[in-house]
C-alpha positions in Angstrom: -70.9 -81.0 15.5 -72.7 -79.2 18.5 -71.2 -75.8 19.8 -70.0 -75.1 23.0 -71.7 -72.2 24.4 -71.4 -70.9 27.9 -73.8 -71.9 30.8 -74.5 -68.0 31.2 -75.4 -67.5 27.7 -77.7 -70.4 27.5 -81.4 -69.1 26.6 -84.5 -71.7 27.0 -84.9 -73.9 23.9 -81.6 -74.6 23.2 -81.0 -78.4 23.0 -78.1 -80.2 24.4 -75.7 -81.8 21.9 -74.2 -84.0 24.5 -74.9 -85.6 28.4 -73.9 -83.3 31.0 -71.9 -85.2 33.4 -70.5 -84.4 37.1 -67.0 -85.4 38.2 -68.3 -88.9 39.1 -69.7 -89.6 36.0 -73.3 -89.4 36.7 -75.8 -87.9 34.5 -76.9 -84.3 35.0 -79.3 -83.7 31.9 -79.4 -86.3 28.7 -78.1 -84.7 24.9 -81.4 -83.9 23.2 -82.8 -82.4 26.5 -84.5 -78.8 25.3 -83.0 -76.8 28.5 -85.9 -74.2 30.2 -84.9 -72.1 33.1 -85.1 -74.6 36.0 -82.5 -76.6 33.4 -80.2 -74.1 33.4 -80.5 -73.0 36.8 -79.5 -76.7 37.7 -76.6 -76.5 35.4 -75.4 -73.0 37.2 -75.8 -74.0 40.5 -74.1 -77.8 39.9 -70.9 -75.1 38.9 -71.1 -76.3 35.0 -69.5 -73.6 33.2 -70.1 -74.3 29.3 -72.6 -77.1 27.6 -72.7 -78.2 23.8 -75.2 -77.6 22.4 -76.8 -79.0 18.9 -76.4 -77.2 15.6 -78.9 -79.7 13.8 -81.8 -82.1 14.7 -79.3 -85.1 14.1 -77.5 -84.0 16.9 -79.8 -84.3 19.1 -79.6 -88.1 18.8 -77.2 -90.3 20.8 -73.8 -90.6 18.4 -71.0 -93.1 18.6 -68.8 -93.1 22.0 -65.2 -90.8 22.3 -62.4 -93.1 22.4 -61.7 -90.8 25.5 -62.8 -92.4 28.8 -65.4 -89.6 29.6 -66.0 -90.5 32.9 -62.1 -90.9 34.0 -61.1 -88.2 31.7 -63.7 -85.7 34.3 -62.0 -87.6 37.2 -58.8 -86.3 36.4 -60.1 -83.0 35.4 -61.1 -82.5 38.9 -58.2 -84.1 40.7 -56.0 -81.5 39.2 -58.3 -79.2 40.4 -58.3 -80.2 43.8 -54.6 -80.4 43.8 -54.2 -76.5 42.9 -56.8 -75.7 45.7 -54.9 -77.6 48.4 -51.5 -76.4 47.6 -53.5 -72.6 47.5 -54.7 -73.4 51.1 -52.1 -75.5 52.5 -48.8 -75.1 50.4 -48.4 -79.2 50.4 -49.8 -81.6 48.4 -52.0 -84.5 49.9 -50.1 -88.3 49.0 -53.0 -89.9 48.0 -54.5 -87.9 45.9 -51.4 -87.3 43.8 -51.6 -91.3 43.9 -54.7 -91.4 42.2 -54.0 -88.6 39.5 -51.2 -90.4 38.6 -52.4 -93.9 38.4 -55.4 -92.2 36.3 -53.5 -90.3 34.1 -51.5 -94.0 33.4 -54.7 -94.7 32.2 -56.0 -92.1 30.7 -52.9 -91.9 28.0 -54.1 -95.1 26.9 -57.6 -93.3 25.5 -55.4 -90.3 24.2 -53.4 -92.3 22.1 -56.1 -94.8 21.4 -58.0 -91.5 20.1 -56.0 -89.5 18.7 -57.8 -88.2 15.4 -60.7 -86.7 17.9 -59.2 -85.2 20.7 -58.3 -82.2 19.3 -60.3 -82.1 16.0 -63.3 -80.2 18.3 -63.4 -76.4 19.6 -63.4 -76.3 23.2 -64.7 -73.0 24.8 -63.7 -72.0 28.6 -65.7 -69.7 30.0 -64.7 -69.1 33.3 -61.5 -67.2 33.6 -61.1 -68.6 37.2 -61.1 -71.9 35.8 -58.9 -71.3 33.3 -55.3 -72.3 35.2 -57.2 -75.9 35.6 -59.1 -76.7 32.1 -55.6 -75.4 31.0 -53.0 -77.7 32.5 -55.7 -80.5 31.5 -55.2 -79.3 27.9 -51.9 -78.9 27.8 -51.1 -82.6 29.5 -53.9 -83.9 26.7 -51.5 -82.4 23.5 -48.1 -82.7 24.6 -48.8 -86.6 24.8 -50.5 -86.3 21.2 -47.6 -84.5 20.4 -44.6 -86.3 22.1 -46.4 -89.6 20.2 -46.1 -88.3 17.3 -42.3 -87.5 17.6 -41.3 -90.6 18.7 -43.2 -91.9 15.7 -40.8 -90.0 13.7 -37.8 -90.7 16.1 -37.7 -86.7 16.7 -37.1 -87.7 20.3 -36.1 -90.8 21.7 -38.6 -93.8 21.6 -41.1 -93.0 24.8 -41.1 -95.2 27.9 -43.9 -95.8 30.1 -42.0 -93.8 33.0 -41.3 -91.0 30.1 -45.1 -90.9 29.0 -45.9 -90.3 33.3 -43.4 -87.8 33.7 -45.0 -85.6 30.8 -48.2 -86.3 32.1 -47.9 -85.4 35.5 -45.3 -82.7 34.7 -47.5 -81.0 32.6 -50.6 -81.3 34.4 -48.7 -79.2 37.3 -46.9 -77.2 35.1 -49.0 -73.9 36.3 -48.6 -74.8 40.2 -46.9 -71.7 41.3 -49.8 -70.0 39.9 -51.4 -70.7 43.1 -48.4 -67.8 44.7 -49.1 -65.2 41.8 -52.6 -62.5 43.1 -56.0 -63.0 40.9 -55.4 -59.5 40.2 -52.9 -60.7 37.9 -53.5 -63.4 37.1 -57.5 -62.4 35.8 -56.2 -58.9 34.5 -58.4 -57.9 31.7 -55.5 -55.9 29.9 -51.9 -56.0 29.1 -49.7 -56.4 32.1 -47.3 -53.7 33.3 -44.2 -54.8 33.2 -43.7 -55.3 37.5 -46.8 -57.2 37.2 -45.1 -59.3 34.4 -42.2 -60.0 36.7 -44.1 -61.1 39.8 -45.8 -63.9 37.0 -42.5 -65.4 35.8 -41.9 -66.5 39.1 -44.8 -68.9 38.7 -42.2 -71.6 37.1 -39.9 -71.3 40.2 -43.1 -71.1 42.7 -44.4 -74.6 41.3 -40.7 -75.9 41.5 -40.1 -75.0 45.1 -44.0 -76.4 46.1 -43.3 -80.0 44.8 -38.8 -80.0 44.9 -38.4 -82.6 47.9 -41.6 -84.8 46.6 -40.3 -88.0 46.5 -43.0 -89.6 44.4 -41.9 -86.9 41.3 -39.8 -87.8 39.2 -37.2 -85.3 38.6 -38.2 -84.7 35.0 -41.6 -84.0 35.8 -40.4 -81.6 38.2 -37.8 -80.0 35.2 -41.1 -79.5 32.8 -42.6 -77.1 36.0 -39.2 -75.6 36.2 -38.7 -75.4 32.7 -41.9 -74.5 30.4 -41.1 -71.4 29.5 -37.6 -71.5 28.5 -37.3 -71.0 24.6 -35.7 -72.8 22.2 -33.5 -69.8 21.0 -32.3 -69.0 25.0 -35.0 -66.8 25.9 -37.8 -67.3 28.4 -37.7 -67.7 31.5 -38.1 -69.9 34.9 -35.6 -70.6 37.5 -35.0 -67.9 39.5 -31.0 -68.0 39.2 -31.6 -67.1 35.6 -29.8 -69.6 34.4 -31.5 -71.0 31.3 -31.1 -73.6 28.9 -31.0 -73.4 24.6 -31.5 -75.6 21.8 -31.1 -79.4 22.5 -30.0 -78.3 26.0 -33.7 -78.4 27.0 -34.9 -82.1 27.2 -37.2 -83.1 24.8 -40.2 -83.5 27.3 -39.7 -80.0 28.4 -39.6 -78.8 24.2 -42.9 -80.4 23.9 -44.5 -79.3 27.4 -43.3 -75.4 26.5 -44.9 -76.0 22.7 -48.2 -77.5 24.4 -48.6 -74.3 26.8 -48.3 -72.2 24.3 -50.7 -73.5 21.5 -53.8 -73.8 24.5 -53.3 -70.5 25.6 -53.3 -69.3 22.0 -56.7 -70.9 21.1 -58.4 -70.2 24.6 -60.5 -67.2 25.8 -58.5 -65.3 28.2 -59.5 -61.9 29.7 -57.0 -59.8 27.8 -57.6 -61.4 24.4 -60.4 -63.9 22.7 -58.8 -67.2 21.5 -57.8 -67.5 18.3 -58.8 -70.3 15.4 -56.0 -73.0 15.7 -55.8 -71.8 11.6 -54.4 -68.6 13.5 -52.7 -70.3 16.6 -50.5 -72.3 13.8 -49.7 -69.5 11.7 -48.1 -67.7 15.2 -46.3 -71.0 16.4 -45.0 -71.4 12.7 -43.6 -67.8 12.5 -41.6 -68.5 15.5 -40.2 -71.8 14.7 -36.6 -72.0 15.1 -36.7 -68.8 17.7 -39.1 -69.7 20.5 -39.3 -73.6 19.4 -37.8 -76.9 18.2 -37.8 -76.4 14.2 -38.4 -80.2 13.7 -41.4 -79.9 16.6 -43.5 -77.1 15.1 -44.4 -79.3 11.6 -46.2 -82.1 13.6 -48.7 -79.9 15.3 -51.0 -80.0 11.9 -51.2 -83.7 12.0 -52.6 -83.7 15.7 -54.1 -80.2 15.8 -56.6 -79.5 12.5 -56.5 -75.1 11.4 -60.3 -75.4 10.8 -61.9 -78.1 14.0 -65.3 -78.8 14.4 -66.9 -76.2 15.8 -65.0 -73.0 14.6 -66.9 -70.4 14.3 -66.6 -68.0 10.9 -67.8 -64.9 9.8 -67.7 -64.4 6.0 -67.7 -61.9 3.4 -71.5 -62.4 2.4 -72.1 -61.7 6.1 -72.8 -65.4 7.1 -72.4 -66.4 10.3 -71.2 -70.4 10.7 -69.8 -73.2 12.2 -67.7 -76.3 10.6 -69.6 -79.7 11.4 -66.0 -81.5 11.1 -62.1 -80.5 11.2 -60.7 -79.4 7.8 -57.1 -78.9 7.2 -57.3 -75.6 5.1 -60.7 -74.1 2.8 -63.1 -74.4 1.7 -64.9 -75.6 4.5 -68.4 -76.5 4.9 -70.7 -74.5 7.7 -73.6 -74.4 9.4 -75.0 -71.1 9.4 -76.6 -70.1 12.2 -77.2 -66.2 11.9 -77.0 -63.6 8.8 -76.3 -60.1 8.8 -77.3 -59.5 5.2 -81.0 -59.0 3.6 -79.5 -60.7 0.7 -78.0 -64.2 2.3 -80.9 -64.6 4.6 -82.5 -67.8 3.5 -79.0 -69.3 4.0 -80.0 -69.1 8.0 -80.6 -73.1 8.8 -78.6 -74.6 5.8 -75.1 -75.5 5.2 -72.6 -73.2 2.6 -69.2 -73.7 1.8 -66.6 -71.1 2.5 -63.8 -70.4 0.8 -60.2 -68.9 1.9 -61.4 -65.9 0.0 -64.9 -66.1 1.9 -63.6 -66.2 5.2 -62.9 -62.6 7.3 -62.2 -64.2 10.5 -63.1 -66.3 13.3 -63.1 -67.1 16.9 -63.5 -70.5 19.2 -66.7 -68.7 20.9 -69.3 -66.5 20.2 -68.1 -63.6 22.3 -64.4 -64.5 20.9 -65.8 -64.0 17.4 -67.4 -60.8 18.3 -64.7 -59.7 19.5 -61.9 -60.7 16.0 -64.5 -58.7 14.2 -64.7 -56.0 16.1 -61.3 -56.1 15.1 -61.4 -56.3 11.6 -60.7 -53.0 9.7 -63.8 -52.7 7.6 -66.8 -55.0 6.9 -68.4 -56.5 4.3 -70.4 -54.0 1.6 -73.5 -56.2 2.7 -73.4 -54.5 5.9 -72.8 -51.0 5.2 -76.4 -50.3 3.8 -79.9 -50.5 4.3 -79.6 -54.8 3.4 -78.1 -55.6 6.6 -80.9 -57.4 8.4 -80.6 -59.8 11.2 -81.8 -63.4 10.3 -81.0 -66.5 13.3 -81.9 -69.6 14.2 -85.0 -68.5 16.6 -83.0 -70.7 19.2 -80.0 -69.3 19.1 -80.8 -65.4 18.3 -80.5 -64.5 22.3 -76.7 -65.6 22.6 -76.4 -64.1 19.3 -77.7 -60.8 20.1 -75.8 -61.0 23.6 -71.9 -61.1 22.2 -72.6 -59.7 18.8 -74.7 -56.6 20.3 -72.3 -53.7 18.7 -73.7 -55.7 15.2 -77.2 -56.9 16.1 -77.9 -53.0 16.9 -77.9 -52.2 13.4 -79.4 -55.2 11.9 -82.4 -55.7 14.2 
């Protein structure tokens, strides 16, 4: 399972775990390229913000395709893009190109549900904040429909029709519009917000309400889930600015799962108040609040779409071992590829793969930096570390973006 790592972290012999593509699909550099500094000045300047890269030489060779149309799955990725920016510059939104997103996202479900036991069995990393209202609403849209399928597989929700699958698609993939009316200052604040801040962004809900209201070519419930997202199951939340919200089966179903979707991506992305969490930890959260903030029968279904341990988490364990899992488990042990150690003692581990027990693992994070930042959390470490047999051991390809987020460590191991 390659790691994503961010196109600023990316140091010269690194190998790419997968083809970089550009919204239209075409090849920027092929998996199994070993990047050097022109590479990765291409990648900055052609505005890629993260890459995989390969954990093991195997990697490095072409692997079976994603059920997910890559190439239409970018396409909408940037159409959704391009719709924010034009309702940021112009306040309306351009007929054709709401067209095309919807006719692709018709599509595109297809490949989700064709796909379903991939999508979300790999860590994604964001690394651009700025970004992050855009890769967002593409996650979101990508879940809820995993999730929705799921419940009408279990008759939780009525049986979905193909105008109910386009009105969660759509709905959710403009479900942060208003977002475009709330300042960067806020919306990119690296700490907690105060609470006048926190009232000028729960008008984001009523913002992308009143930017798409007299759309004709929106269906109403699509327009309800922008409305809507944040209102909780219990009463709470918020969203239209009349303050008049909805409880318990009140809230259409399609707005339940939108609100459930939001919260789980934000949860398990890198935001600039807080790293993202595992999905082990995003779970744990979601499940504490079942019942209160969401649909009791809802919250059960997330395991069977969303894995606690995907490929690609990153954990740091008790021997000082730092790995990542080469496929999705459900719950330890887990298998990982260790890529660094931080003790004298586990140092030939560096390169091979060690299981990890509940027991074993301290914590983890979907990035290196969000790692470094759950331990620096943590409220001791491990005996290996505490005396003179913490040395620092890496893959010699990956020690640079190893030393760069775990620095406060590195220091004392190097």
């Amino acid at each position: 399972m390659p790691m994503m790592l961010a196109t600023k972290d990316l140091r010269p012999g690194l190998v790419l775990g997968e083809d970089i593509r550009n919204t239209t699909g075409n090849t920027l550099l092929a998996r199994g390229v070993v990047l050097n500094e022109r590479y990765i000045r291409r990648l900055e300047k052609s505005g890629v913000q993260f890459v995989k890269i390969a954990l093991t030489p195997d990697e490095e060779k072409p692997g079976s395709p994603s059920h997910l149309n890559d190439t239409r799955a970018r396409q909408i990725q940037h159409e959704i893009t391009h719709i924010h920016q034009i309702f940021a510059e112009k306040k309306t939104l351009d007929r054709k190109l709401l067209k095309e997103l919807t006719e692709n996202l018709t599509s595109l479900i297809k490949d989700i549900l064709a796909g379903d036991d991939q999508i979300l069995r790999e860590i994604r990393y964001l690394s651009s904040h700025d970004q992050y209202t855009y890769e967002h609403s593409w996650m979101v849209m990508v879940t809820a429909v995993l999730l929705a399928a799921k419940a009408s597989e279990q008759e939780l929700i009525p049986e979905m029709s193909y105008q109910d699958q386009v009105n969660l698609a759509l709905g959710t993939s403009l479900h942060d519009l208003g977002k475009v009316n709330i300042p960067d200052t806020i919306l990119n604040k690296p700490g907690r917000l105060e609470e006048q801040e926190m009232d000028i962004m729960k008008e984001h809900p009523q913002h992308g309400f009143d930017l798409i209201r007299n759309n004709p070519n929106i269906h109403p419930m699509a327009k309800a889930i922008v409305l809507h997202h944040h209102q909780r199951w219990d009463g709470s939340g918020y969203g239209p600015k009349s303050g008049d919200l909805m409880a318990g089966k009140e809230i259409p179903p399609l707005v339940r799962i939108a609100s459930l979707a939001d919260v789980y991506d934000a949860l398990v992305t890198d935001r600039p108040y807080r790293a993202g969490f595992l999905p082990q930890k995003a779970l744990d959260i979601i499940d504490s609040e079942s019942g209160g903030y969401f649909d009791p029968t809802l919250v059960p279904l997330f395991t069977a779409i969303a894995p606690p341990y995907p490929a690609g988490s990153l954990l740091f364990t008790t021997e000082g071992l730092i790995g990542a899992t080469l496929q999705a488990y459900h719950k330890p042990p887990v298998n990982i590829y260790v890529i660094a150690s931080l003790s004298q003692e586990t140092k030939d581990s560096v390169g091979a793969i060690r299981k990890a027990g509940k027991d074993d693992i301290l914590t983890g994070g979907t990035s290196l930096n969000g790692l470094a930042e759950h331990i620096g959390k943590l409220p001791g470490l491990p005996p290996a570390l505490q005396d003179d047999r913490c040395t620092l051991t890496t893959l010699d390809s990956w020690r640079g973006p190893i030393h760069s987020a775990l620095g406060f460590l590195t220091k004392r191991c190097s």
